[in-house]
DRENPA-3360 file (N, C-alpha, C; in nm, 2 decimals, always signed):
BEGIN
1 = XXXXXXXX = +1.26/-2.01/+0.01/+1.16/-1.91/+0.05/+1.03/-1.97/+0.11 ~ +0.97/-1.88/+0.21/+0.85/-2.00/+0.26/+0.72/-1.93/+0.18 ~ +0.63/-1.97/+0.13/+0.58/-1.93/+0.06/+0.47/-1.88/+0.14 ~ +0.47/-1.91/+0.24/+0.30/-1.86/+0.33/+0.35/-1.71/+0.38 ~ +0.49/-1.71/+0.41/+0.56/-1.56/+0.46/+0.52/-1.48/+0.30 ~ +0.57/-1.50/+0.23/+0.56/-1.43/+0.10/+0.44/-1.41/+0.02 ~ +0.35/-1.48/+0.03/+0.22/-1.50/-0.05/+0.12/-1.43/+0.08 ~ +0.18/-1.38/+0.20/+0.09/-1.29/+0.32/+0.18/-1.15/+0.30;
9 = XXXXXXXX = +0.26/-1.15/+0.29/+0.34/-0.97/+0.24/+0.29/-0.96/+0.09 ~ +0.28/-1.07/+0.00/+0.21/-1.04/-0.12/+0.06/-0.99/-0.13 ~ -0.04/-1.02/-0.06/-0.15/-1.05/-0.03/-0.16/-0.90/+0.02 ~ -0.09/-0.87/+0.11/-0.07/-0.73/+0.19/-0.03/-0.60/+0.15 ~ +0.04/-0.58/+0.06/+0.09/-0.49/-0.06/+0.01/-0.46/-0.14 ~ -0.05/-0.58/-0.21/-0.18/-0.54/-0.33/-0.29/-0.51/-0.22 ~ -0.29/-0.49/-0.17/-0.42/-0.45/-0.10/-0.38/-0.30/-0.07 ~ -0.31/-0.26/+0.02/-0.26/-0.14/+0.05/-0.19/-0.08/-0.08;
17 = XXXXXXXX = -0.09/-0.11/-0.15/-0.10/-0.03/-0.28/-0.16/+0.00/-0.37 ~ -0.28/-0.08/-0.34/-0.39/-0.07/-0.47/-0.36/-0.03/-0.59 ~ -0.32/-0.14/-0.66/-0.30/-0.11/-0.80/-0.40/-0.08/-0.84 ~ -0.51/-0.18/-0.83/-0.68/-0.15/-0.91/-0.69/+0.02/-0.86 ~ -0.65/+0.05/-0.77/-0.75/+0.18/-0.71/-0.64/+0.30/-0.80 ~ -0.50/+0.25/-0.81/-0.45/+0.36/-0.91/-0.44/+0.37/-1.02 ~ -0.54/+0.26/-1.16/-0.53/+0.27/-1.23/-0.63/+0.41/-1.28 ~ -0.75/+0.39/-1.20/-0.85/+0.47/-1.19/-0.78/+0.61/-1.14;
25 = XXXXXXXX = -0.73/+0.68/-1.03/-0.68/+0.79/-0.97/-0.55/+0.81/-1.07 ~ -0.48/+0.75/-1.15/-0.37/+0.78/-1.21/-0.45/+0.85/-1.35 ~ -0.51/+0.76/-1.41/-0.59/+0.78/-1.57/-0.64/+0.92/-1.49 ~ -0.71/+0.97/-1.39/-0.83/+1.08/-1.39/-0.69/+1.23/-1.38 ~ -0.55/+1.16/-1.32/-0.46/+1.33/-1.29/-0.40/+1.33/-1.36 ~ -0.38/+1.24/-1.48/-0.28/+1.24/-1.61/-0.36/+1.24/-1.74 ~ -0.48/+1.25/-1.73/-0.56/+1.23/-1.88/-0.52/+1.36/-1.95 ~ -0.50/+1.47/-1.94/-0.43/+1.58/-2.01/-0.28/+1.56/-2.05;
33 = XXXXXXXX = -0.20/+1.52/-1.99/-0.11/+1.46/-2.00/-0.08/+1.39/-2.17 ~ +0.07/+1.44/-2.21/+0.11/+1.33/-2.35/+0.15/+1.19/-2.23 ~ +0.16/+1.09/-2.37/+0.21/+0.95/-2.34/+0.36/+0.95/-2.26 ~ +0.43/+1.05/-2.29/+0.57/+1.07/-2.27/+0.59/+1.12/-2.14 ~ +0.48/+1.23/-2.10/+0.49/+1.28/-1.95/+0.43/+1.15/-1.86 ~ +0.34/+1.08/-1.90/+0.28/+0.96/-1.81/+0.38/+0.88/-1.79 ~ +0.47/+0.82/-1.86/+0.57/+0.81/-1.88/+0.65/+0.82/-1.74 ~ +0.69/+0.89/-1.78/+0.83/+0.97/-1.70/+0.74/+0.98/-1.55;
41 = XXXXXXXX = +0.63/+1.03/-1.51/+0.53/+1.07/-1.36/+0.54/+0.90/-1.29 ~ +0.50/+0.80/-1.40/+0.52/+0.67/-1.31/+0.66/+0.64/-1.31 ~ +0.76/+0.59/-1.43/+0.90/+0.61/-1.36/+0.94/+0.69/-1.24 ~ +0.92/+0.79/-1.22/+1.00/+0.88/-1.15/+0.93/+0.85/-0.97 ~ +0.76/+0.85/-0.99/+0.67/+0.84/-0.80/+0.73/+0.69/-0.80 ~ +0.72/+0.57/-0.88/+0.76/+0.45/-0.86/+0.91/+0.45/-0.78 ~ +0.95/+0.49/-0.83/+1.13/+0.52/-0.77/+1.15/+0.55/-0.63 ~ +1.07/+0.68/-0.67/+1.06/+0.74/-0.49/+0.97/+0.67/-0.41;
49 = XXXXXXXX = +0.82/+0.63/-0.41/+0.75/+0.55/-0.36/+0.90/+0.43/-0.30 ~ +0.96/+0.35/-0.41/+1.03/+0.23/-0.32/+1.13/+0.30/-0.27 ~ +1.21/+0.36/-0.26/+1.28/+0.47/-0.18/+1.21/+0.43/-0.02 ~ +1.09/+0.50/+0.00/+1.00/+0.54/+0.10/+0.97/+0.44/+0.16 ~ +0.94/+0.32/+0.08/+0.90/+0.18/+0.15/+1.04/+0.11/+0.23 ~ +1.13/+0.11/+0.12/+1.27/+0.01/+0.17/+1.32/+0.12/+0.29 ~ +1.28/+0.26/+0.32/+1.34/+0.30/+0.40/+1.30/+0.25/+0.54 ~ +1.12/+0.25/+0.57/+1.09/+0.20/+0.64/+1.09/+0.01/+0.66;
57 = XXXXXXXX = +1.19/-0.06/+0.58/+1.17/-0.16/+0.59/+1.26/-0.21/+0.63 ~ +1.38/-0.09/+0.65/+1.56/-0.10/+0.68/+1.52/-0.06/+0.85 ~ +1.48/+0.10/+0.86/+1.46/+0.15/+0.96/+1.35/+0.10/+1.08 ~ +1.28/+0.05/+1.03/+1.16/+0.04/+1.11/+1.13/+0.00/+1.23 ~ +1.23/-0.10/+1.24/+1.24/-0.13/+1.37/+1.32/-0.03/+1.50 ~ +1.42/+0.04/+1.43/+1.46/+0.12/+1.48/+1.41/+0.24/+1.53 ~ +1.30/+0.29/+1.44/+1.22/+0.37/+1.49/+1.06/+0.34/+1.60 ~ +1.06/+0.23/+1.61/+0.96/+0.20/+1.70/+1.10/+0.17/+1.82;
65 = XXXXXXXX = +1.20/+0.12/+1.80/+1.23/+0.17/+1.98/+1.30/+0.29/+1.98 ~ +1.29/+0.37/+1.92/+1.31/+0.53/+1.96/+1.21/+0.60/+1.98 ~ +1.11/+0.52/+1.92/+1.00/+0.60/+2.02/+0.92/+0.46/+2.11 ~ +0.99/+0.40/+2.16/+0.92/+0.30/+2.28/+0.82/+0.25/+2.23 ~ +0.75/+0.17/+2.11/+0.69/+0.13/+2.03/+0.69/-0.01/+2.04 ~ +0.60/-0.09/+2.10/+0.64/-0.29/+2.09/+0.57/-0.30/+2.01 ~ +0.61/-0.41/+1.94/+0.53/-0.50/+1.83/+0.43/-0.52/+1.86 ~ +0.38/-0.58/+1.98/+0.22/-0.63/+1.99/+0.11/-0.46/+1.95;
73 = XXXXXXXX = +0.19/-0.36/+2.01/+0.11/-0.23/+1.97/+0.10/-0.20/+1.86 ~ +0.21/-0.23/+1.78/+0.25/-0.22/+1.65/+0.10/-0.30/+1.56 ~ +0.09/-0.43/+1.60/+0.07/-0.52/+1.54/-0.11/-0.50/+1.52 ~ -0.12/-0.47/+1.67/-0.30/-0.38/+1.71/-0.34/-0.27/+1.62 ~ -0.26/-0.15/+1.59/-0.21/-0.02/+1.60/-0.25/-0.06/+1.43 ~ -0.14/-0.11/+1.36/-0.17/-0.20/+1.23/-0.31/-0.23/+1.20 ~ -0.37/-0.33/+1.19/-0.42/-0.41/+1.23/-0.61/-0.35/+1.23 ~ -0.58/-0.26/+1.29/-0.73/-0.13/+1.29/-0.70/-0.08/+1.18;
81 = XXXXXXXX = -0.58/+0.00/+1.16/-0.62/+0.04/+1.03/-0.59/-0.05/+0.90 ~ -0.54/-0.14/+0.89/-0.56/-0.20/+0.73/-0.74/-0.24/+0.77 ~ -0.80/-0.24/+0.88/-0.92/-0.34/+0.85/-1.03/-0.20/+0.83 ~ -0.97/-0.04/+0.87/-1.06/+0.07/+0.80/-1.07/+0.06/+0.68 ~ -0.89/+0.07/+0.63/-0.91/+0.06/+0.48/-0.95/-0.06/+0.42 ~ -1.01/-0.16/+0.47/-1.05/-0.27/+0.40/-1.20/-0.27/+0.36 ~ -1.26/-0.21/+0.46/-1.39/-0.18/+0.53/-1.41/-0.05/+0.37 ~ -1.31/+0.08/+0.34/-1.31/+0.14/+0.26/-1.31/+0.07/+0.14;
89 = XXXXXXXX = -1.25/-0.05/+0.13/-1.24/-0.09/-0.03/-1.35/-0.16/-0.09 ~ -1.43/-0.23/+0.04/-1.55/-0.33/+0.03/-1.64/-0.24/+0.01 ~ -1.67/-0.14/+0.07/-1.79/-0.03/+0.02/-1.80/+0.05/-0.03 ~ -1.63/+0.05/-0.13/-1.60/+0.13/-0.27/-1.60/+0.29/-0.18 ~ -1.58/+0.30/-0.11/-1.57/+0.44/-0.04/-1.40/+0.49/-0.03 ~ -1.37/+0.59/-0.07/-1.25/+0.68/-0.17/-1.22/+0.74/+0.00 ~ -1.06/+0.73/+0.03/-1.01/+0.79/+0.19/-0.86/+0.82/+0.12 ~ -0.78/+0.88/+0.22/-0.68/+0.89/+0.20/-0.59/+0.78/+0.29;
97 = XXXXXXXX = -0.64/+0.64/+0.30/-0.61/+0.54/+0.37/-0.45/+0.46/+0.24 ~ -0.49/+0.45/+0.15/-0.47/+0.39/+0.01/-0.44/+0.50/-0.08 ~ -0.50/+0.58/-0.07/-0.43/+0.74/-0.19/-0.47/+0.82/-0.16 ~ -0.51/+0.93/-0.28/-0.53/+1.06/-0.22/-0.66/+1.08/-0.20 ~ -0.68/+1.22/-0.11/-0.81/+1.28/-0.07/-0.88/+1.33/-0.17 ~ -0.99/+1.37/-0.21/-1.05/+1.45/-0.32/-0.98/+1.60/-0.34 ~ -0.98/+1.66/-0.22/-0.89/+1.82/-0.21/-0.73/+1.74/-0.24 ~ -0.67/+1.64/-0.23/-0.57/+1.65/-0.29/-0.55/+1.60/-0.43;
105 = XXXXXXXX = -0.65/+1.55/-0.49/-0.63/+1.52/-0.66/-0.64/+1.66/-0.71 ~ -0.77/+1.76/-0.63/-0.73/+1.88/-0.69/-0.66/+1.95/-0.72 ~ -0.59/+1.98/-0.60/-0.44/+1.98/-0.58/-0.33/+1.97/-0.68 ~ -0.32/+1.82/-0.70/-0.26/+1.80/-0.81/-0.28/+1.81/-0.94 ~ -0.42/+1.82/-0.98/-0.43/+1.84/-1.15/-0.36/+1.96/-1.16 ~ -0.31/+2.08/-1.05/-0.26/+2.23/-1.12/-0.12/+2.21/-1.09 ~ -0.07/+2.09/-1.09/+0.08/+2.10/-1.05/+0.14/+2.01/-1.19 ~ +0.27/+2.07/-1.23/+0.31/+2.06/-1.36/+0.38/+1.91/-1.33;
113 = XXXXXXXX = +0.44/+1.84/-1.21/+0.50/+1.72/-1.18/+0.45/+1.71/-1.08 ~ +0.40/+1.55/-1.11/+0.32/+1.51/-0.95/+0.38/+1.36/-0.96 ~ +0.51/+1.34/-0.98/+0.58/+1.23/-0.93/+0.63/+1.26/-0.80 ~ +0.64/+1.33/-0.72/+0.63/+1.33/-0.56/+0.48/+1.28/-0.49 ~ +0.45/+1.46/-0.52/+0.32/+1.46/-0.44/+0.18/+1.49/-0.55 ~ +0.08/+1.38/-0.54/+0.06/+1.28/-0.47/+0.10/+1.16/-0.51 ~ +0.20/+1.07/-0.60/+0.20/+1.01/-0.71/+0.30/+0.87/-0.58 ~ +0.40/+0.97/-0.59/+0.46/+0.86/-0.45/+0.46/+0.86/-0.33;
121 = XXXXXXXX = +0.39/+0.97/-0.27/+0.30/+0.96/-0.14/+0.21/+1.05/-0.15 ~ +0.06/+1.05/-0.14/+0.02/+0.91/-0.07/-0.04/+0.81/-0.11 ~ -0.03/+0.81/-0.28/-0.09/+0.74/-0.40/-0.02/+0.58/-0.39 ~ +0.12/+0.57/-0.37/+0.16/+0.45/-0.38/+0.20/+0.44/-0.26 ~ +0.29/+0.51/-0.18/+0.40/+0.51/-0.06/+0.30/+0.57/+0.08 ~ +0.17/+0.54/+0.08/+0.08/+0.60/+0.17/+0.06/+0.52/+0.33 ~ -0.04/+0.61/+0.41/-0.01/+0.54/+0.52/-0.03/+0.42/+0.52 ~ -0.12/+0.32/+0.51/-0.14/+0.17/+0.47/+0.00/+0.12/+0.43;
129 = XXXXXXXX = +0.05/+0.15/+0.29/+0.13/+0.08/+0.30/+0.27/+0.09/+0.39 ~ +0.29/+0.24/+0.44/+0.41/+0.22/+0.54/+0.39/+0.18/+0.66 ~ +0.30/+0.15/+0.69/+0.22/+0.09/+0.82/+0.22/-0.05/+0.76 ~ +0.19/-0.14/+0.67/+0.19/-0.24/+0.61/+0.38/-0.29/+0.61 ~ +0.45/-0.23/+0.59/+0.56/-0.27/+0.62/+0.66/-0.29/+0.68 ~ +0.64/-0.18/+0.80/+0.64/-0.21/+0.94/+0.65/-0.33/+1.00 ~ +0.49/-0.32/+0.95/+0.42/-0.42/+1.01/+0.47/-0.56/+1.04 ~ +0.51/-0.62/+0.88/+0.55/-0.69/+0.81/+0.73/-0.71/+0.86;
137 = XXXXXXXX = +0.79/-0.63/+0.87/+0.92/-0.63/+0.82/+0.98/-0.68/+1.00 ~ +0.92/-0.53/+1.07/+1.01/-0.56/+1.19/+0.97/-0.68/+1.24 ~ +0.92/-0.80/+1.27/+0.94/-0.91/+1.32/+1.03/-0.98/+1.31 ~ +1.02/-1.00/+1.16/+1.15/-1.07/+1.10/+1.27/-1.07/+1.16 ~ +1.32/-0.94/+1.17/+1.44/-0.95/+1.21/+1.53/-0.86/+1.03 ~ +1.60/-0.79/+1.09/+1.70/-0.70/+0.96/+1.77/-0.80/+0.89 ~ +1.75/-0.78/+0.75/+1.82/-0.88/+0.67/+1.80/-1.08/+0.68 ~ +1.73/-1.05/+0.77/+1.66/-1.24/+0.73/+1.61/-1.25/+0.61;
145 = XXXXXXXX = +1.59/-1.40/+0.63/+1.49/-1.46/+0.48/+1.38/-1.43/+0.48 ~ +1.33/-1.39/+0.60/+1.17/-1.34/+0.58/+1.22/-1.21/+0.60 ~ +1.28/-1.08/+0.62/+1.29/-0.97/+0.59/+1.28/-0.96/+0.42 ~ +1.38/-1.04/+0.38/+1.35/-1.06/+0.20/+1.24/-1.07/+0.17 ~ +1.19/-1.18/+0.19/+1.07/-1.21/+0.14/+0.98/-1.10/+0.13 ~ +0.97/-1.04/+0.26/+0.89/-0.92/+0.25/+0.95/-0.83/+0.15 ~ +1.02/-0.76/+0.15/+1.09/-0.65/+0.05/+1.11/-0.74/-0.09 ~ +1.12/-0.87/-0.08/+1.07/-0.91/-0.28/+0.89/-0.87/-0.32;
153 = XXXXXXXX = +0.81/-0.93/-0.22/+0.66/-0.91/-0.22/+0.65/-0.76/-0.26 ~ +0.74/-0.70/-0.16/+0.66/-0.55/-0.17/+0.75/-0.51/-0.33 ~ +0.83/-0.49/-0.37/+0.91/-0.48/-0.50/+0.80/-0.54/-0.60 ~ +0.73/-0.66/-0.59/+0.71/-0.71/-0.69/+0.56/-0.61/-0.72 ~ +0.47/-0.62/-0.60/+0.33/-0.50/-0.61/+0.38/-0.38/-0.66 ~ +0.50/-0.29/-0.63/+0.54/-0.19/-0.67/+0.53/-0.20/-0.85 ~ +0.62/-0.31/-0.90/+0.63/-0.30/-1.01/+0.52/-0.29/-1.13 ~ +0.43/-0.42/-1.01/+0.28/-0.40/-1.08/+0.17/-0.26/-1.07;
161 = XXXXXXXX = +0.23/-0.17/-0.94/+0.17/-0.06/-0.96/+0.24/+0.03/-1.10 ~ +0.37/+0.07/-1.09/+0.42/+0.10/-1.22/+0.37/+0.07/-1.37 ~ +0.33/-0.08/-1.38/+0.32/-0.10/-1.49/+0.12/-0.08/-1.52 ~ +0.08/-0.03/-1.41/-0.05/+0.00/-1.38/-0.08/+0.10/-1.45 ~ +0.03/+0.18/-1.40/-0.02/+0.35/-1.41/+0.07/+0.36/-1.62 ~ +0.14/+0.28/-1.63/+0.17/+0.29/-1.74/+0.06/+0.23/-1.90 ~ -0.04/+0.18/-1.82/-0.15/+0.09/-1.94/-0.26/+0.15/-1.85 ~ -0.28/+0.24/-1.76/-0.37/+0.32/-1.67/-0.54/+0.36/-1.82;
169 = XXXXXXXX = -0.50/+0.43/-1.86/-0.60/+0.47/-1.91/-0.65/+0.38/-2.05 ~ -0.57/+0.26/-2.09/-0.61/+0.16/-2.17/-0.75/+0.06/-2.10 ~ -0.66/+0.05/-1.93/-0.74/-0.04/-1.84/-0.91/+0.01/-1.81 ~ -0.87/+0.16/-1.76/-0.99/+0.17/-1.74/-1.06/+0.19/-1.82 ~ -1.05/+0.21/-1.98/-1.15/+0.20/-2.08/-1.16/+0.07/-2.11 ~ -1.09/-0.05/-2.05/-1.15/-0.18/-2.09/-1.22/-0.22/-1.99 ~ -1.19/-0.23/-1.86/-1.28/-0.27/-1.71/-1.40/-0.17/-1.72 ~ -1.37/-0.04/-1.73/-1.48/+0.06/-1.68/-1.46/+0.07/-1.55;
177 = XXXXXXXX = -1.55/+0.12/-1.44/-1.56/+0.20/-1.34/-1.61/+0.05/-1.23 ~ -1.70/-0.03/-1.31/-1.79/-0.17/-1.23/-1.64/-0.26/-1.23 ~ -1.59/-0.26/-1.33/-1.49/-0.38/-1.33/-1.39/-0.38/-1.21 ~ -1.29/-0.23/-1.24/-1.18/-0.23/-1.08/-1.31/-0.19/-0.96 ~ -1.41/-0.22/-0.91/-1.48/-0.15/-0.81/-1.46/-0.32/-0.74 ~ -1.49/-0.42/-0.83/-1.53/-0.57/-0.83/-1.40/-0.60/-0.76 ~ -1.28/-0.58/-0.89/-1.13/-0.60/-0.82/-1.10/-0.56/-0.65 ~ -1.16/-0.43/-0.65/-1.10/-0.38/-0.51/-1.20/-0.43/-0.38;
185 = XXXXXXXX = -1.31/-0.48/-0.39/-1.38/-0.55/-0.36/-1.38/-0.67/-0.31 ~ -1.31/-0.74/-0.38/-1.28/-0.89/-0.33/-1.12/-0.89/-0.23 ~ -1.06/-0.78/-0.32/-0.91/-0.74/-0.22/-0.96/-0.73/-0.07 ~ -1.04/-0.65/-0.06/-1.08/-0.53/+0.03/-1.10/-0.68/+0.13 ~ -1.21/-0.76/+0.09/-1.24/-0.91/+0.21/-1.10/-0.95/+0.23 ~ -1.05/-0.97/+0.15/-0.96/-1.07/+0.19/-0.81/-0.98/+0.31 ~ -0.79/-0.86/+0.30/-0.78/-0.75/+0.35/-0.83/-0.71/+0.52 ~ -0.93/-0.72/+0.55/-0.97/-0.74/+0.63/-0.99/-0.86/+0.71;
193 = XXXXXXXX = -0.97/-1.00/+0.68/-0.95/-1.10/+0.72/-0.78/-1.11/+0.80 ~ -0.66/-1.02/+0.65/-0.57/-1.03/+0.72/-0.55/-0.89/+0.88 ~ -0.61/-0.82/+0.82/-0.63/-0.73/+0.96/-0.66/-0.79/+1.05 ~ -0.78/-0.85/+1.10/-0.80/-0.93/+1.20/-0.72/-1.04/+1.27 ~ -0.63/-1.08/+1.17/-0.53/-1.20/+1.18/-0.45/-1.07/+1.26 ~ -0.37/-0.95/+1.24/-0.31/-0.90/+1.30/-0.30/-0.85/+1.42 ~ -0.46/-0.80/+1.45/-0.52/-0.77/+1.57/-0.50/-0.89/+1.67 ~ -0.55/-0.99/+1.60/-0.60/-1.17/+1.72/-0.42/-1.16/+1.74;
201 = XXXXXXXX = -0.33/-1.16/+1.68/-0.19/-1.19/+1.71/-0.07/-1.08/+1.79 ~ -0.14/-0.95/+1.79/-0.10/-0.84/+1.89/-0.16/-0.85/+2.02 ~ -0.28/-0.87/+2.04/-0.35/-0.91/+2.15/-0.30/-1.00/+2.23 ~ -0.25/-1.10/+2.13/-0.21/-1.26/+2.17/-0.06/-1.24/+2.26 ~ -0.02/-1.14/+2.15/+0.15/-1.13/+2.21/+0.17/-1.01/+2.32 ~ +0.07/-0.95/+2.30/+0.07/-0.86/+2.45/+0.00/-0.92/+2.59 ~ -0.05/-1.03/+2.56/-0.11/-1.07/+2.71/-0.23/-1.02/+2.78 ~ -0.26/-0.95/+2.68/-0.43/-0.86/+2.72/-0.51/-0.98/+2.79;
209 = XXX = -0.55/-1.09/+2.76/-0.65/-1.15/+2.77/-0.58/-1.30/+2.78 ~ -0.45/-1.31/+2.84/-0.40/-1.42/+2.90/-0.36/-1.48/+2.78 ~ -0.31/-1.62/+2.79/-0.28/-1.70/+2.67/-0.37/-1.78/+2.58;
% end
């Protein structure tokens, strides 16, 4: 395994799935909730969330040449937005880039199951991260060692969002509100550094501005 491929789909996943950001949004739509329904709401969005990812990580190439999609655009296209949502994380400012909108947590505190919506999209399985996978995935090439790599990276963030939302309301009464703000904060830089690596490398491979 090459570890710079995997430790940059690693790096990419925690950022766009934001575990820090759903420990907070999970504890605030399940605090009514018993232990047993919290329970069963992360089992079940975790499931479907990787459903949603591996589909676009099988398909994705496929669907950018059905709709005439190149990688360099891809890569640009990418690239702006992980560095919005980065831009969102570093100035603690709440989008539906990473999870849900405010009208949509409302939304869901009246709904009796919210392992769909918003729990596995757009909470975990959101635009970032299917744009993150994409991203990620179609270069590679279907079924390579760096196709893997990406789809272990992304598996392994998923599990840590799971086990997020599962110790969710322990976490936030031990960090508080300052602690994951710090977390998502330091993501958020490092986040936008890889954005810009995406942009400088779509640019590069589309020929905009020569070699």
């Amino acid at each position: 395994m090459r570890l710079d491929t995997f430790l940059l789909a690693l790096s990419t996943f925690f950022a766009t799935l934001g575990p820090a950001d759903m420990v907070l949004v999970y504890a605030a739509l399940t605090e009514r909730n018993t232990r047993a329904e919290r329970q069963l709401f992360a089992a079940r969005g975790a499931l479907i969330a990787t459903g949603i990812l591996l589909f676009f990580a099988v398909f994705g190439q496929a669907l950018l040449g059905l709709f005439g999609i190149t990688l360099p655009a891809l890569r640009i296209a990418g690239g702006v937005l992980l560095l919005l949502i980065s831009i969102d994380m570093v100035f603690a400012r709440h989008s539906g880039g990473t999870g849900t909108t405010p009208e949509e947590e409302n939304e869901a505190r009246t709904r009796p199951d919210i392992s769909v919506f918003p729990l596995a999209t757009p909470l975990i399985a959101g635009p970032g991260a299917i744009s993150a996978t994409i991203l990620l995935a179609s270069p590679v090439g279907l079924f390579t060692l760096g196709w893997f790599e990406v789809v272990v990276a992304m598996l392994a963030i998923l599990l840590l969002c799971y086990l997020a939302m599962l110790v969710a309301i322990p976490i936030q009464r031990l960090l508080g509100l300052t602690g994951l703000t710090v977390v998502s904060r330091v993501v958020g830089v490092l986040l936008a550094a890889l954005a810009m690596q995406f942009l400088i490398d779509g640019i590069r491979s589309a020929g905009l501005f020569g070699s």
